[in-house]
C-alpha positions in Angstrom: 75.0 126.2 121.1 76.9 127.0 124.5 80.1 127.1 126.1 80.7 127.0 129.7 82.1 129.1 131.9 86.1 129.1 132.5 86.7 128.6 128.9 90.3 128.4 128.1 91.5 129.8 124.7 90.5 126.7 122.6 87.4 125.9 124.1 86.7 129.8 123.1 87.7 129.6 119.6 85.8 126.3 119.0 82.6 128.3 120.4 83.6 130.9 118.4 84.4 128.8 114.9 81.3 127.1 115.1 78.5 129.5 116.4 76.9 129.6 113.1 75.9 125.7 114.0 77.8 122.4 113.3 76.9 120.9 109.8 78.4 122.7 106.7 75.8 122.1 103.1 76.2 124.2 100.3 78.8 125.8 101.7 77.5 127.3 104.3 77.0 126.4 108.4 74.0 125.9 109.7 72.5 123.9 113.3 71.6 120.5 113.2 67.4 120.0 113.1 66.7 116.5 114.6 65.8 119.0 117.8 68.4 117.0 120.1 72.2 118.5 121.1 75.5 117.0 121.7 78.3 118.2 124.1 81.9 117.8 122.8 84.1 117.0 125.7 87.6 117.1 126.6 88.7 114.1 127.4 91.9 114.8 129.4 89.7 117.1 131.8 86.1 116.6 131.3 85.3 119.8 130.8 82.5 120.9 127.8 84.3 122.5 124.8 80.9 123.1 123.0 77.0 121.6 122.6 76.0 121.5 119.2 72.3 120.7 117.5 72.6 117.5 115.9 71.7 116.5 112.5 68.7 114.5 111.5 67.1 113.3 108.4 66.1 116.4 107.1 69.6 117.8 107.3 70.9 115.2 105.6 68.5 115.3 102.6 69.7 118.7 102.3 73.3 118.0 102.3 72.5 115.2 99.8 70.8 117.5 97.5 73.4 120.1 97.8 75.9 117.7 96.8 74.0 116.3 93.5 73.4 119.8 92.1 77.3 120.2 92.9 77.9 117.3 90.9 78.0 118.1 87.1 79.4 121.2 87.4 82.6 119.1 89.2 82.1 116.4 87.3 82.6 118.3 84.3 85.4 120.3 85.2 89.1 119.4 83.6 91.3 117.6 85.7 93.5 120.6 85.5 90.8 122.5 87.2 90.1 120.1 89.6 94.1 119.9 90.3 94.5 123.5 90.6 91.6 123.5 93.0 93.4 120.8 95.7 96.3 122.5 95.2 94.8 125.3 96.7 93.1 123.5 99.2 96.7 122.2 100.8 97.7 125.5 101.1 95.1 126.8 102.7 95.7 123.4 105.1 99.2 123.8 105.5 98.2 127.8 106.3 96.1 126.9 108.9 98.2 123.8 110.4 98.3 125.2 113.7 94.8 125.8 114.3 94.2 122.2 113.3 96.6 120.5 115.3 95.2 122.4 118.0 91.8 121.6 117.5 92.3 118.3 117.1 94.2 117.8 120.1 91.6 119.1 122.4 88.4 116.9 120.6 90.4 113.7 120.7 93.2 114.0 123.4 95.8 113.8 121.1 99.5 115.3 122.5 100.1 118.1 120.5 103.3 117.0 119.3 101.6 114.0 117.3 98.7 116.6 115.6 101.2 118.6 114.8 104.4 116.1 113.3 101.6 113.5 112.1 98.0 114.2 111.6 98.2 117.3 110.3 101.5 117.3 108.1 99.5 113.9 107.1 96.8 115.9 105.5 98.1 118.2 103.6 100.4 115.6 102.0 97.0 113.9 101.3 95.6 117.4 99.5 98.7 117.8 97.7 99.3 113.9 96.1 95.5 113.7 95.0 95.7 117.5 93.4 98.7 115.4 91.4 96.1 112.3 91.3 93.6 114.3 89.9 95.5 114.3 86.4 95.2 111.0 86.2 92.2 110.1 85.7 92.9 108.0 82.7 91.5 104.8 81.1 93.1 102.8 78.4 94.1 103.3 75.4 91.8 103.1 72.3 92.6 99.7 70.0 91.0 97.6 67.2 89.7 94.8 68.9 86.8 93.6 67.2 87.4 94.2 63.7 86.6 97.6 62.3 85.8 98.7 65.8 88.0 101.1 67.7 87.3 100.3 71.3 88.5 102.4 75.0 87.7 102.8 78.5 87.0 105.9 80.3 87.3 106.2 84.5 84.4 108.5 85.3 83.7 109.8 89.3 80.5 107.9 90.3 78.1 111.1 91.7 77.6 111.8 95.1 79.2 109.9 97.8 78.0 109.6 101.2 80.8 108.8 103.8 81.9 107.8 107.6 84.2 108.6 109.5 85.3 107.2 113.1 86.3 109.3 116.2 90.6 108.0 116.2 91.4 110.4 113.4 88.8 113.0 112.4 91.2 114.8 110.2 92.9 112.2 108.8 89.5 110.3 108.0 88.2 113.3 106.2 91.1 113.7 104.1 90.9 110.2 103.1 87.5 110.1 102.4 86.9 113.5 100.7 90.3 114.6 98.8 90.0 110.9 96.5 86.3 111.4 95.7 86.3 115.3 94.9 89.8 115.0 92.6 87.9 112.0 90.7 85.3 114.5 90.4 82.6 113.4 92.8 80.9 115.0 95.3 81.0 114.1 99.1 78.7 114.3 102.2 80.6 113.3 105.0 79.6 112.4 108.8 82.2 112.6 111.5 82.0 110.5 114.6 78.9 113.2 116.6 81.8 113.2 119.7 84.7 114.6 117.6 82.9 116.7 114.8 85.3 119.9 115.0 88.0 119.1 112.2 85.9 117.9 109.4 83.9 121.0 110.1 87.3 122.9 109.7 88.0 121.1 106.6 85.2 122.1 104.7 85.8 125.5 105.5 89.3 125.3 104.0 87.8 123.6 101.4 85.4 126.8 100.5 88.4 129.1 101.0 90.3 127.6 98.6 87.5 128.2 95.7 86.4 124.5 95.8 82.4 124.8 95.0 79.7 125.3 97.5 78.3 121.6 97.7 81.1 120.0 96.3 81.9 119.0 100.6 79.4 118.8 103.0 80.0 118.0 106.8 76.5 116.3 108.7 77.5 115.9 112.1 74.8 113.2 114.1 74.4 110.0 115.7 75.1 106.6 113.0 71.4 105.2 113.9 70.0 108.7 112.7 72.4 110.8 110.2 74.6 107.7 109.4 71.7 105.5 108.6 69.6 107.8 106.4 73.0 108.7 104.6 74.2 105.4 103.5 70.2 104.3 102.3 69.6 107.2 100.5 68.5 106.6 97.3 70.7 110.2 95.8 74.1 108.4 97.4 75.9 106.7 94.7 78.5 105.1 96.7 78.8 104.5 100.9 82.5 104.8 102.2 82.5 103.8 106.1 85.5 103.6 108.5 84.5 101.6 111.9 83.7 98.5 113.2 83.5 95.2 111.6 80.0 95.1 113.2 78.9 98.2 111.8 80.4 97.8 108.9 77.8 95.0 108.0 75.0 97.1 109.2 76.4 99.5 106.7 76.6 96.8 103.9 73.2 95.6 104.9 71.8 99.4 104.4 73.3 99.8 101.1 72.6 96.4 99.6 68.7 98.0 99.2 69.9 100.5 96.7 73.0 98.3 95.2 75.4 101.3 95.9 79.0 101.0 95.2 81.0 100.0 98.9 84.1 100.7 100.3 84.7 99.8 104.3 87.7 100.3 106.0 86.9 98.4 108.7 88.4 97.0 112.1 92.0 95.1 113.2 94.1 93.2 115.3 97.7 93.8 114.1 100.0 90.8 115.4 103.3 92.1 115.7 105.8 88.8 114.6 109.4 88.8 116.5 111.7 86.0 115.2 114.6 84.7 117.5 117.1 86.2 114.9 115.4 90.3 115.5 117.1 93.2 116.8 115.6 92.6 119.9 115.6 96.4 120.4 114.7 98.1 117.9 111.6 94.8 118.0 111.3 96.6 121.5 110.6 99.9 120.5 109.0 99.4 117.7 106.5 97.5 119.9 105.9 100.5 122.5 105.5 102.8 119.4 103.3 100.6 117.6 100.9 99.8 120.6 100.4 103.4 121.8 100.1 105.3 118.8 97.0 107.6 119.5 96.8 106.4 123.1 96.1 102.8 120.9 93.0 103.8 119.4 94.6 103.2 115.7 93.5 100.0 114.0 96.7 99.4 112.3 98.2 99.7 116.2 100.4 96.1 117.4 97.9 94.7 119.4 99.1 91.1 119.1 102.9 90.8 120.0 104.3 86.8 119.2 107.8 86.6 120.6 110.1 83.7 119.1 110.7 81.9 123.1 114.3 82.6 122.8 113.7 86.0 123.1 110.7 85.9 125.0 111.2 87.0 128.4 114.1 89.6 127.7 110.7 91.5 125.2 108.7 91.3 128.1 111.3 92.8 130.5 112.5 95.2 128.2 109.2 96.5 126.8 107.5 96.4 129.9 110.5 98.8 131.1 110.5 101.1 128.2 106.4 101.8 128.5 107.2 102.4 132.3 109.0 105.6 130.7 106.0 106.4 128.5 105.1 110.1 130.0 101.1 110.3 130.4 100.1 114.0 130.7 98.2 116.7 129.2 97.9 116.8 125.4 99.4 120.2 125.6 102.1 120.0 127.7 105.1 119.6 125.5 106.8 116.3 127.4 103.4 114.5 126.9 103.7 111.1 125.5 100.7 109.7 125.6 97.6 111.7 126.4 94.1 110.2 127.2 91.8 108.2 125.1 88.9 110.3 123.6 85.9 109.2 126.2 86.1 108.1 129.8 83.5 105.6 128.1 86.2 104.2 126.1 88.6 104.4 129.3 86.2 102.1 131.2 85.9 99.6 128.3 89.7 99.0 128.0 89.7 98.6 132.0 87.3 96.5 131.4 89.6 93.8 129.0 92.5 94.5 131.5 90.5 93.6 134.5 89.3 90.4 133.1 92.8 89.7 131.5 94.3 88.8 135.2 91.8 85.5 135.7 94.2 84.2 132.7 97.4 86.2 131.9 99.9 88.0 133.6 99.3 92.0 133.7 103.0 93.3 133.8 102.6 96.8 133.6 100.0 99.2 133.5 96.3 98.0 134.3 95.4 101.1 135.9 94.3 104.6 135.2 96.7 107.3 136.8 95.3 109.7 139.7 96.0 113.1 141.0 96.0 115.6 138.4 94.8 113.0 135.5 92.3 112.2 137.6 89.7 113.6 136.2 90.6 113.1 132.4 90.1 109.5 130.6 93.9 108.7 131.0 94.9 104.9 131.2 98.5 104.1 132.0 100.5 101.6 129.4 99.8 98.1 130.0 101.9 94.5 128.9 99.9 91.4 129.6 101.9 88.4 129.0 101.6 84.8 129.0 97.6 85.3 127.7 96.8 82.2 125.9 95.3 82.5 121.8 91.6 82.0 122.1 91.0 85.0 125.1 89.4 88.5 124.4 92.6 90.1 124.8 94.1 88.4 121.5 90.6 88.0 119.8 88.9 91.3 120.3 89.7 95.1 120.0 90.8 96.8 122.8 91.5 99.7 121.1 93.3 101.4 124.0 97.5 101.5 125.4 97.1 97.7 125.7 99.7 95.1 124.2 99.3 91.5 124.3 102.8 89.1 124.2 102.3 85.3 123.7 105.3 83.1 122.7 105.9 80.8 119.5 108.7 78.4 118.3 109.0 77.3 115.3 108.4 80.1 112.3 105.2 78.0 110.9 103.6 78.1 114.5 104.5 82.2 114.5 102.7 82.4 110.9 99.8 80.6 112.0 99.6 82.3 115.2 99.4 85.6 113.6 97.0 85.0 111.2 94.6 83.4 113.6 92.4 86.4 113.7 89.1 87.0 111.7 90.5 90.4 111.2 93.7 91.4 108.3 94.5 94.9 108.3 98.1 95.3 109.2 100.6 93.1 110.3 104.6 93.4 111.0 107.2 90.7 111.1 111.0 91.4 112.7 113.9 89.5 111.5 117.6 90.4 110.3 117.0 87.2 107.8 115.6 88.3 104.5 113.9 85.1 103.7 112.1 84.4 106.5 110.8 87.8 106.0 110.1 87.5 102.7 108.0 84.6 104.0 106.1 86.6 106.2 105.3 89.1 103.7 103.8 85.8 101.8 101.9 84.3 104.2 100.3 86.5 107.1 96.6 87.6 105.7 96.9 91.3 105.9 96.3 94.5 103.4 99.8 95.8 105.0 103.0 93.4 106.3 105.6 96.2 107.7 108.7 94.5 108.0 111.4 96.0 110.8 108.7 98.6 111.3 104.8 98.9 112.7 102.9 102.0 111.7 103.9 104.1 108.8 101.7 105.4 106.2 102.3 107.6 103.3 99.8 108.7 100.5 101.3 107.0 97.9 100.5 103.4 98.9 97.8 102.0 99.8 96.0 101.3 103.0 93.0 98.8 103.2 92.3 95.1 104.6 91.5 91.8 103.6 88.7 89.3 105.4 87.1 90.9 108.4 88.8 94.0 107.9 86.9 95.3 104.9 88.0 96.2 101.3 88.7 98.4 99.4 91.7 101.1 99.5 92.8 104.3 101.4 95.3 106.8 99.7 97.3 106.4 96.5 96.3 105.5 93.1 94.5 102.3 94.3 92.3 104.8 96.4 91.7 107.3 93.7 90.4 104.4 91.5 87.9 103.5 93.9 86.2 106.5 93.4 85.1 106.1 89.7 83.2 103.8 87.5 84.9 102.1 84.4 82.7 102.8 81.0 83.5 100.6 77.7 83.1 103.3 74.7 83.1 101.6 71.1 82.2 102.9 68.0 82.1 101.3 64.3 85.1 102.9 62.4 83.8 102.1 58.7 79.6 103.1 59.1 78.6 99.9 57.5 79.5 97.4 60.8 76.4 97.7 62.1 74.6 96.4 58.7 76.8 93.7 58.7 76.4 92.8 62.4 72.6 92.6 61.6 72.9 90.8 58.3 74.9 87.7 60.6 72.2 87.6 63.0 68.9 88.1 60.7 69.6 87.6 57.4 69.0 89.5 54.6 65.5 91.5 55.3 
C-alpha cells in the first residue's frame, strides 16, 4: 500500500489507519490476496488518498469462516450482553465522530457539514436504537392451541450474513447492514463499494474496541464480480443483504437462488416529488432543492421526479431554478460548501451524459455544466432544472443519480397520481399540499415504501426504510429491520405425556 507525495493530513492518516492492509477478519487487518490493488481517490481534487490490495476468493472464505466460528458464541449470548455490547459500540462511534466525518468526507466528497450533522450523528443513533432493539428479540406468547399442547414462537438470528454495500453512504450502509444483524445475534461479513472502502474499515475497528468479538464483523473490501460474487454464493452465508442497483440486485438474487439463502435488497429509485396547486409554493421550493441535492444527488430516496400542479408550474421552475443558482459548489472542507462533488469523475461524466442528451427534448434551465477554475480538476457538476421533459425520456425513467431534477406539469390530482407512480421503481415518494385529504390520498395511492408529506428526505432509525416493486424488499432500520434478521421457529410440546399415544392411536389404530 502507498500514498503519494504532498499528502495533506487526511490523506496521511488514511495511509496511516490502514497500513496493516484494507480487509478486517477475525478482528484483525490484513491485505487483500486476489494479487490486484485499488487506488482510492479524492474526488474533489483527483489526487490518490491510498492503494490498497484487493480482496479475492480466498479472503473472503476466510472472512466467512471467521464469522461462523463467531457465531454461537453471539448467538448464544443474552440479549443483555448483546445490548451492553452496542451500547458500547455507540460510544466508541460518537468518541470518534470527528475522525469519521472526516474520513468520510474525503472518500466520497461529502461537505463536511453534512458528515458531520447527518451521516455520522446518523450512526450512532443507529448503534444506540438497535443496542435497545436487541432486547427485543421476542416471539409470542406460549397458548393451548391444539388441545393439551402448549405451543410458542421463538425469533432466532439466522447465522452468518454476507452483505453489500454501495459507494453514496459507506457509513451509513454499514450501520444498517451490520448493527440489525449482530444485535439479533448474527454474524456479518460485509463488502463496501472497492472505491470508498475507508469507513466500514473504521467501523469494524470501533466495533473491536468496544469488546464486540473478533469475527463477529468482518470488512472484505473488492470488486462485486470477484468479492461480491463469491460472498453472496457461498454455501457458509445464510442470508445476502445487498444495497445497489435494480440490475444488480437480480444478479444478486440470481446468485443466491443456488443456495436458497434468505434475501434482503434495498435496491434503486426514482422519487417523484408531487406539488398540488394548493402547496406552499415555497417551502414545495425548497424542499425540492434540498431533496434533489442531498449528497450531490447520489441518494436514492433523492426528488428526482418533480410534478408541478400547472397553476403553479412556471413560478417552481423560476423559483427553484433561482434558489439552486445559490447552491455554493466548493470543497468538501471548506465550511460555506453546499454541495461538494460526486464521488468519481466517472460518475460526473455519466450525469453529463443524461443532461447533454436531455436538451434534444427538454428545456435545461440551470446547471448542465461542470464548474471550471479551481474545481476543475475535481468531479464537481453544477445544479441543474430541466423542465418541460416529457414522461417516457431517460431523464424521468432512469437514474441519474447526480444534482439533476426533472419538472413536468399535471392537472388534475388523478393525472399527478398516475404520473408519479409511472416508474418501475417505489422507494420514496413526497406529495405537497395544505389540504389534508388530498394528501391523505397520496399517502394511499403513490407505490412507494415511504410517502413524505410537506417534506422529502428524512430518516430516523425507528421507522422503516425499504421499497416496493423494482425497488427491492425488505426493511432498513427499526423493528421491521431487526426482524429481518432472524428466523421464526414453532416450539410445541405435549403438556400431559400421553398426546403423543393418542395422536398415534387416531392415525393407526390400536397396534
Amino acid at each position: 500500500m502507498h500514498n503519494p507525495g504532498n499528502a495533506v493530513p487526511d490523506r496521511a492518516a488514511a495511509q496511516e489507519r490502514f497500513a496493516d492492509g484494507a480487509q478486517y477478519i477475525a478482528g484483525r487487518p490484513t491485505e487483500g490476496t486476489s494479487g490486484r490493488t485499488h487506488t482510492v481517490v479524492d474526488p474533489a481534487t483527483g489526487a490518490e488518498v491510498l492503494t490498497y490490495g484487493l480482496a479475492g476468493p480466498d479472503d473472503v472464505d476466510a472472512a466467512v469462516a471467521a464469522a461462523r466460528e463467531a457465531f454461537p458464541g453471539w448467538a448464544g449470548a443474552t440479549p443483555g450482553e448483546r445490548s451492553d455490547a452496542l451500547h458500547r459500540f455507540a460510544a466508541v462511534l460518537a468518541d470518534r465522530a470527528e475522525d469519521f466525518a472526516r474520513a468520510e468526507s474525503l472518500q466520497c466528497g461529502k461537505p463536511l457539514k453534512l458528515t458531520r450533522e447527518f451521516d455520522v450523528p446518523g450512526s450512532v443513533d443507529n448503534a444506540a436504537f438497535f443496542a435497545g432493539a436487541a432486547r427485543q428479540l421476542q416471539g409470542r406468547s406460549a397458548g393451548e392451541y391444539s388441545g393439551d399442547h402448549t405451543s410458542y414462537v421463538r425469533r432466532e438470528p439466522i447465522g452468518v450474513v454476507g452483505s453489500i454495500a454501495p459507494w453514496n453512504y459507506p457509513l451509513q450502509m454499514a450501520a444498517w447492514k451490520i448493527l440489525p444483524a449482530i444485535a439479533a445475534g448474527n454474524t456479518v461479513v460485509l463488502k463496501p463499494a472497492e472505491i470508498t472502502p475507508l469507513t466500514s474499515l473504521m467501523f469494524a475497528q470501533a466495533a473491536t474496541a468496544a469488546g464486540i468479538p473478533d469475527g463477529v464483523v468482518n470488512i472484505v473490501s473488492g470488486t462485486g464480480r470477484e468479492a461480491g460474487e463469491h460472498l453472496v454464493a457461498h454455501p457458509d452465508v445464510a442470508m445476502t443483504s445487498f444495497t445497489g442497483s435494480t440490475a444488480v440486485g437480480k444478479r444478486v438474487a440470481e446468485l443466491a437462488t443456488a443456495t436458497v439463502k434468505r434475501l434482503h435488497l434495498e435496491l434503486g429509485g426514482k422519487a417523484p416529488f408531487l406539488v398540488f396547486d394548493d402547496a406552499d409554493l415555497e417551502a414545495a421550493v425548497h424542499g425540492a432543492v434540498a431533496g434533489a441535492l442531498i449528497n450531490t444527488g447520489q441518494d436514492c430516496t433523492a426528488a428526482t421526479r418533480a410534478y408541478v400542479q400547472r397553476p403553479l408550474y412556471e413560478a417552481f421552475v423560476e423559483k427553484t431554478a433561482a434558489l439552486m443558482d445559490t447552491v455554493r459548489v466548493g470543497d468538501p472542507f471548506a465550511p460555506g460548501t453546499d454541495l461538494g462533488p460526486l464521488v468519481s469523475r466517472a460518475q460526473r461524466d455519466r450525469v453529463a451524459g443524461f443532461v447533454d442528451r436531455a436538451r434534444s427534448y427538454a428545456r435545461v434551465v440551470c446547471g448542465g455544466e461542470a464548474p471550471q477554475g479551481d474545481l476543475r480538476h475535481g468531479a464537481y457538476y453544477r445544479p441543474t432544472l430541466i423542465a418541460d421533459a416529457v414522461q417516457d425520456s431517460e431523464a424521468v425513467q432512469s437514474e441519474i443519480f447526480g444534482p439533476v431534477l426533472v419538472v413536468l406539469p399535471f392537472d388534475g390530482d388523478d393525472e399527478g397520481i398516475r404520473l408519479a407512480n409511472d416508474t418501475p421503481y417505489g422507494l420514496a415518494a413526497s406529495a405537497w399540499s395544505r389540504d389534508v385529504y388530498r394528501a391523505n390520498r397520496a399517502t394511499r395511492e403513490i407505490r412507494a415504501g415511504c410517502v413524505w408529506i410537506n417534506d422529502h428526505i428524512p430518516i430516523i432509525s425507528e421507522m422503516p426504510h425499504g421499497g416496493y416493486r423494482a425497488s427491492g424488499f425488505g426493511k432498513d432500520m427499526s423493528a421491521y429491520s431487526f426482524e429481518e434478521y432472524t428466523q421464526v421457529k414453532h416450539v410445541m410440546f405435549d403438556n400431559t405425556a400421553v398426546a403423543a399415544k393418542d395422536w398415534h392411536r387416531t392415525v393407526f389404530g390400536d397396534r
